[in-house]
N, C-alpha and C positions, 0 to 999 in steps of 0.2 A: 064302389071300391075307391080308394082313396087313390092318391098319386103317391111313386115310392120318391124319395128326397133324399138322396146324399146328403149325409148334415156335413162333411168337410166342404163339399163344392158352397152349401147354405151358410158355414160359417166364413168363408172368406168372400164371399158375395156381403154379406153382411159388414165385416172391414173394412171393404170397400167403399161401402156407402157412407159410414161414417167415418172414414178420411176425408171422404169427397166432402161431407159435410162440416167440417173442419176447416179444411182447406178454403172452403166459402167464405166462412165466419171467419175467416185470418185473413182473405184477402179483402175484406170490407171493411177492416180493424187496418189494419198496417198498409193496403194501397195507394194510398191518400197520397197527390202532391203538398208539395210544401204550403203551398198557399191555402190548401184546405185545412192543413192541420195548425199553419199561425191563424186562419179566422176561428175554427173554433177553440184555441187556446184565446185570444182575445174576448169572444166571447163569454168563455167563463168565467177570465179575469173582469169583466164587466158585470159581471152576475155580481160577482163574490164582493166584490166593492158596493153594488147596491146593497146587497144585504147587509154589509158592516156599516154602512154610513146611515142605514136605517134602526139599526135597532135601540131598544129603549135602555139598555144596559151597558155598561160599558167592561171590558174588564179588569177585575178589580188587582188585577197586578200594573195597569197604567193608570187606576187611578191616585191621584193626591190624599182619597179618605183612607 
């Protein structure tokens, strides 16, 4: 025999879980002190300049041709 399941007590159990889940993923996004979020804006500004001063093209709205 199966178990009987209130589906309102299941559907707000279930809300709950994914706020909770939410609420994780926003505090690992937006908790950051300051210092962690200017190193990794530095570090992407450090990415993004590698990749421009590497490539083989340039573009051609700052080129002369």
């Amino acid at each position: 025999m199966a178990d009987i399941v209130n589906l309102r007590q299941f559907k707000k159990q279930k809300a709950r879980t994914e706020r909770e889940t939410l609420a994780d993923s926003n505090r690992a996004l937006h908790g950051r002190t300051k210092a962690e979020k200017q190193r990794d804006q530095l570090t992407s500004e450090r990415a993004d300049k590698f990749v421009d001063g590497h490539r083989l093209e340039r573009d051609p709205e700052k080129s002369d041709r």
